[in-house]
C-alpha positions as CSV (number, residue, x, y, z in Angstrom):
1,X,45.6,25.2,2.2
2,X,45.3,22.7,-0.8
3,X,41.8,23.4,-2.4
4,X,40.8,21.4,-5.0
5,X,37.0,21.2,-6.2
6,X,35.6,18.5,-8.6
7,X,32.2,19.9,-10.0
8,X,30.7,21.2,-13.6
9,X,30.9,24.0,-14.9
10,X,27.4,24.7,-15.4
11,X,26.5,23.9,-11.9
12,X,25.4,26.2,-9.5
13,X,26.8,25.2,-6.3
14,X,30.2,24.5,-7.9
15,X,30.1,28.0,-9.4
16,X,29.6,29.4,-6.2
17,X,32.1,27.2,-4.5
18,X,34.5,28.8,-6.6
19,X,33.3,32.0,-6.2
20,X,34.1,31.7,-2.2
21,X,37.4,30.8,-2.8
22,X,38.1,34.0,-5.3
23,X,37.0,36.2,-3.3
24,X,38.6,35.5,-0.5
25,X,42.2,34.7,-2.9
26,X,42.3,31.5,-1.7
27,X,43.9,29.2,-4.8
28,X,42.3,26.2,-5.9
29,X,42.6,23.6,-8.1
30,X,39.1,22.8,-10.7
31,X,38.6,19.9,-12.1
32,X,35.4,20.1,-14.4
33,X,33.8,16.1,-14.1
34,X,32.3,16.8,-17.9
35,X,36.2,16.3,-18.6
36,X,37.9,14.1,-16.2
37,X,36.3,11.8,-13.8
38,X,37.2,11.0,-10.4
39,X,40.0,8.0,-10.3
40,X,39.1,5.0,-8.4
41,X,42.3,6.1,-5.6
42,X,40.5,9.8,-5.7
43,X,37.2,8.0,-5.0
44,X,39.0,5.4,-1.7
45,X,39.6,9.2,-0.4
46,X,36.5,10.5,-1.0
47,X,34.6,7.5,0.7
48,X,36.9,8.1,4.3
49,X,34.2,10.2,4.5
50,X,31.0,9.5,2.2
51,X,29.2,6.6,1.3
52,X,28.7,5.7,-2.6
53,X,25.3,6.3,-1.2
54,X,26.0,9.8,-0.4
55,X,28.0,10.8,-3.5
56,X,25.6,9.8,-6.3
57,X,22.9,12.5,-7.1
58,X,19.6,10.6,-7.5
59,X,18.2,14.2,-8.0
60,X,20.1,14.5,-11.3
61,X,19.5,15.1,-14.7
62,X,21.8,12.2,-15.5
63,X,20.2,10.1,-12.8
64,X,16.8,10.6,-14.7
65,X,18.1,10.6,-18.5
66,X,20.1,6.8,-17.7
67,X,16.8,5.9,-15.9
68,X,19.0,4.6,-12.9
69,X,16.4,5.0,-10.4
70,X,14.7,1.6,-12.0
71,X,18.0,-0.5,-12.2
72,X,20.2,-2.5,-10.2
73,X,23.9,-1.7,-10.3
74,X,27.1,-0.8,-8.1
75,X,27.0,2.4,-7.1
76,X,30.8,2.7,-7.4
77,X,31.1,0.8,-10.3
78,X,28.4,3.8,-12.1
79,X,30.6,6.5,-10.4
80,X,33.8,5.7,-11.6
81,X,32.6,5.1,-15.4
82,X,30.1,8.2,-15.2
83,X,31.2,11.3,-13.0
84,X,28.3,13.2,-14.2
85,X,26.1,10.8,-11.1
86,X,27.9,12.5,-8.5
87,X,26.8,15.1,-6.6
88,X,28.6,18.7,-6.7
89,X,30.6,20.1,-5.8
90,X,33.0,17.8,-3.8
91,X,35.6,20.2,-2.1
92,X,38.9,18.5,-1.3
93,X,41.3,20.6,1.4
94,X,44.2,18.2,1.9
95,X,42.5,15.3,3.4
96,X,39.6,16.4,4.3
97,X,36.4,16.1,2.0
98,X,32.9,18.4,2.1
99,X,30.3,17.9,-0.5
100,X,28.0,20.3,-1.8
101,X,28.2,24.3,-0.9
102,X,29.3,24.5,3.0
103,X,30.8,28.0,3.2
104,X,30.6,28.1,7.1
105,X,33.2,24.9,7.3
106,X,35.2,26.4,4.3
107,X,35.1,29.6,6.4
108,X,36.6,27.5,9.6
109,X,39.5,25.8,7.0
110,X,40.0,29.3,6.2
111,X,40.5,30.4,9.8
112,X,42.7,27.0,11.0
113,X,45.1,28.2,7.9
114,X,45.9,31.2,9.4
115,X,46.9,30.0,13.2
């Protein structure tokens, strides 16, 4: 398996994303969004399985505080120069792609690894 989970740190979901694949010493590889963002090639990846549409968290506290909801803009455009809009955490196993906490699909990667 080839984790790799883009998220914050101080999210709760990503936090217990990681937490699943600890436990169960399964490596991964973290990259916190507050640091690095998501590279346009990352996001072509990502979107094989998710719209823009899907990836940007209109729930947000960074939704709210750029007062997006009353704008017009590209989605993709936003994404790539702010990764604090998506949403979290995006889990990456090779090519496949889950967003947000999904430990019953994590648990069937888990269980295709070891056949």
């Amino acid at each position: 398996m080839n984790i790799q989970i883009f998220g914050r740190k101080d999210c709760q979901d990503t936090r217990k994303a990681e937490r699943f694949f600890k436990e169960r010493n399964i490596n991964y590889h973290f990259r916190d969004l507050k640091i690095k963002g998501i590279s346009p090639g990352e996001l072509e990846n990502i979107k094989r399985y998710f719209s823009v549409e899907e990836l940007i968290d209109t729930e947000g506290k960074q939704y709210r505080k750029r007062n997006l909801k009353y704008m017009k803009f590209d989605i993709e455009e936003e994404l790539l120069n702010d990764a604090l809009l998506f949403k979290t955490p995006i889990i990456r196993n090779g090519k496949e792609v889950i967003l947000g906490y999904q430990p019953e699909i994590w648990n069937k990667w888990i269980e295709n690894d070891k056949e």
